[in-house]
C-alpha positions in Angstrom: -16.1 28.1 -0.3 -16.7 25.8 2.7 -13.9 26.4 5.1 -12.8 22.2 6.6 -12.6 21.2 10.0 -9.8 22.5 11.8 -7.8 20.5 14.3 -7.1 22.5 17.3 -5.2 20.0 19.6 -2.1 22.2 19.0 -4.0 25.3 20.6 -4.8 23.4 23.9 -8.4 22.4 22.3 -8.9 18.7 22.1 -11.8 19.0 19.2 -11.7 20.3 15.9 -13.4 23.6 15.0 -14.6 25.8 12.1 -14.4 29.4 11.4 -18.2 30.9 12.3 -19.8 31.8 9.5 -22.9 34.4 10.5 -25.6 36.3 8.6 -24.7 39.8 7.7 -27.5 42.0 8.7 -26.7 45.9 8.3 -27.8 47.3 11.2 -30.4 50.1 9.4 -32.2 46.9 8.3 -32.3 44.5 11.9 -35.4 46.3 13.3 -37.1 45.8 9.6 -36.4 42.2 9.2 -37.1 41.7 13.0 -40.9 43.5 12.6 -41.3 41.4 9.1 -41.1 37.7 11.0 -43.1 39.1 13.7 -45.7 40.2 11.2 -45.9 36.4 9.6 -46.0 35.1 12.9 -48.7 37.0 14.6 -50.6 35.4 11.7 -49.9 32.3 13.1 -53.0 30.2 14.6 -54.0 27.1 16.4 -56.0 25.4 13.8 -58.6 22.1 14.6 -60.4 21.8 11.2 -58.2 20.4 8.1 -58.6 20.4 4.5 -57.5 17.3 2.7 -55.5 19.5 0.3 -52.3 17.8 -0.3 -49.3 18.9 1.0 -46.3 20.1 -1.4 -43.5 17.9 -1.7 -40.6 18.5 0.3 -42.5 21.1 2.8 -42.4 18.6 5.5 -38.7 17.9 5.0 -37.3 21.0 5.1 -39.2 22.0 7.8 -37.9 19.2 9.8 -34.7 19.7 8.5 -34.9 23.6 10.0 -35.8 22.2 13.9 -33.0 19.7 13.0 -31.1 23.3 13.4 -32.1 23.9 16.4 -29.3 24.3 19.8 -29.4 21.4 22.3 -27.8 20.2 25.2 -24.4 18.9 24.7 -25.2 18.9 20.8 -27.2 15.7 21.3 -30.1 16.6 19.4 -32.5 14.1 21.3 -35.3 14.6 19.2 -37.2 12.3 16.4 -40.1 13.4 14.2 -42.0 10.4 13.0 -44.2 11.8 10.1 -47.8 9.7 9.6 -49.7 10.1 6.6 -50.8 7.0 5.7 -54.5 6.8 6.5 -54.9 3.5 8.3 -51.9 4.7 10.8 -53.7 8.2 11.1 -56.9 6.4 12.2 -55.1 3.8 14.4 -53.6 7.1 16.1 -57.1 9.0 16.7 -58.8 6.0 18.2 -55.7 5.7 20.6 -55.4 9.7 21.7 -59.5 9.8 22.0 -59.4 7.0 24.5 -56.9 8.6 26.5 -58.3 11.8 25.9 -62.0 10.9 27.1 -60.7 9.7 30.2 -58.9 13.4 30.4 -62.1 15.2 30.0 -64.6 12.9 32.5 -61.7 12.0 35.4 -58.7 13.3 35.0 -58.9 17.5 34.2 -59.7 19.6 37.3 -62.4 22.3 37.0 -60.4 24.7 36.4 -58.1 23.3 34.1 -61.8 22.5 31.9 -62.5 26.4 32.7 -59.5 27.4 31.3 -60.0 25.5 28.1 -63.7 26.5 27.7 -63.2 29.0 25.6 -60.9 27.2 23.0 -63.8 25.0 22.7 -61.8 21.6 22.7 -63.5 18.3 24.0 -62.1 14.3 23.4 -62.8 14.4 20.1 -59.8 14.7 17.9 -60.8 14.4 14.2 -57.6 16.8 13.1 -55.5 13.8 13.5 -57.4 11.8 10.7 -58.3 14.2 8.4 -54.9 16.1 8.3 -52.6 14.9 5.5 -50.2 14.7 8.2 -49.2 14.1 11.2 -45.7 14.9 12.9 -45.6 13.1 16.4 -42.2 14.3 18.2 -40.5 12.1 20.9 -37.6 12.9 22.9 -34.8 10.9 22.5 -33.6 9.6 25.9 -30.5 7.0 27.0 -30.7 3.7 25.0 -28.8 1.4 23.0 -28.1 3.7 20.3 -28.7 6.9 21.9 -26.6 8.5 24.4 -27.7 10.3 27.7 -29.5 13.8 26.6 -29.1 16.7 28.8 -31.8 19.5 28.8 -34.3 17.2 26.9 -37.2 18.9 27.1 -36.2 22.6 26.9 -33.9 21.1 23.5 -37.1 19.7 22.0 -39.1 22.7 22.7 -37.0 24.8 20.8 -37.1 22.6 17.9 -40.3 22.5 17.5 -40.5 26.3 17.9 -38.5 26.3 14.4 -40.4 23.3 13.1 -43.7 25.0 13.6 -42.2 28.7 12.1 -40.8 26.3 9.5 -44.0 25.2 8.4 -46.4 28.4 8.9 -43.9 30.1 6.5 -44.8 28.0 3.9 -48.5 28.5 4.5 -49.5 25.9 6.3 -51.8 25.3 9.6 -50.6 23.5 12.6 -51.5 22.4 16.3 -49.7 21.4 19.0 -52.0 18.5 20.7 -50.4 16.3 23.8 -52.7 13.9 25.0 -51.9 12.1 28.4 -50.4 9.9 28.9 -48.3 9.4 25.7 -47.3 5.7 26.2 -49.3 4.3 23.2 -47.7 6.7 20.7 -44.8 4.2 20.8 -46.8 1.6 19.8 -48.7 3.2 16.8 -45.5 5.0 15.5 -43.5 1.7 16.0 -40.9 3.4 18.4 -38.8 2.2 20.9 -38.9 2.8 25.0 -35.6 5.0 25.4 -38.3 7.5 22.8 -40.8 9.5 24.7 -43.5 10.9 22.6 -44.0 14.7 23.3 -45.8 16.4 20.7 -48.4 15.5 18.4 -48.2 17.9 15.2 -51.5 17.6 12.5 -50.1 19.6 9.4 -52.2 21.0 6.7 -54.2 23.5 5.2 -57.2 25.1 7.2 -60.6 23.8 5.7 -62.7 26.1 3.9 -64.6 28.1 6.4 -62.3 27.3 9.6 -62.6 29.0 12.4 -60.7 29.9 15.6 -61.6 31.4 19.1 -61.4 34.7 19.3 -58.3 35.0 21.8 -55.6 38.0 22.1 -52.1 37.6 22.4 -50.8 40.0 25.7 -48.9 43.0 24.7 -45.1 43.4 25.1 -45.6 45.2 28.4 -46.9 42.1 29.6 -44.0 39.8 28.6 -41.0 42.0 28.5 -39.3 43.4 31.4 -36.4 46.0 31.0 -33.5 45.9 33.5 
């Protein structure tokens, strides 16, 4: 049973509400649950070589559907995920973020900003966002003609694609999170208007055969957890 909307205007509240409806957890079972997602998760890896393995129906959907979840300022969800996977689009896009992205790499990046990236091994070239089956580019959603003023835009966004990238690595698929700059010409290639502000740009697949990835380490929870 769905329980309706409730008007509360009697009760001194001027909007409607609905009873909250949360999960049950029992308590002998929250740590369990808790170590379970973290053990999907810590599976979880940047990935820059794509299989052109198609990806099951619906999987993209839902997962967007799941960031569509996500908490926001004022409720007003200023997010849009474009999803590419038509190849002439894909290539269209690569050509674009390579040509912002070479000017990154040779004028832009300080030395230590290279240094740092050294040993993820990236450079300019960006064949993930061709040979991905697709491609989720993310804009935030700022004041326009149809949109009204966001608040907390970026932090809104970030969570929602926290959940869209969870979404989709729970189903077994590989993701990065690539954000050339500028974004601009995103608008352009994902036919967008200028209230949008492209943010992310999300290949999604499966890993090639053979795909590899740097040999990093995440820190340990005494380096990212403080007790007070």
């Amino acid at each position: 049973m769905v329980d309706s909307a409730v008007d509360d205007t009697a009760a001194g509240t001027p909007h409607p509400t609905v009873p909250l409806t949360p999960m049950t957890v029992p308590a002998h079972e929250a740590e369990a649950r808790s170590r379970s997602f973290h053990d999907v998760m810590a599976r979880r890896r940047t990935v820059r070589d794509y299989s052109t393995r198609p990806i099951p129906d619906g999987v993209v959907e839902w997962a967007v559907r799941t960031a569509n979840t996500a908490p926001s300022g004022a409720h007003v969800q200023p997010w849009r995920f474009v999803v590419i996977t038509d190849p002439e689009r894909k290539r269209a896009l690569r050509e674009a973020a390579e040509a912002e992205e070479r000017e990154f790499y040779a004028h832009r990046a300080s030395e230590e900003w290279l240094a740092a990236l050294a040993p993820i091994g990236t450079d300019w070239r960006k064949p993930f966002l061709e040979d991905a089956p697709a491609v989720i580019v993310v804009f935030e959603v700022h004041k326009g003609p149809h949109s009204p003023r966001p608040y907390y835009t970026k932090e809104s966004v970030g969570i929602a694609v926290g959940l869209l990238l969870a979404t989709l690595h729970q189903a077994g698929l590989a993701t990065l999170t690539h954000t050339p700059s500028p974004m601009r010409f995103l608008n352009e290639v994902c036919e967008r208007p200028s209230e949008e502000r492209a943010a992310y740009v999300i290949p999604v697949g499966y890993p090639a055969d053979g795909a590899r990835v740097p040999d990093l380490r995440r820190k340990e929870l005494d380096d990212v957890l403080v007790r007070l």
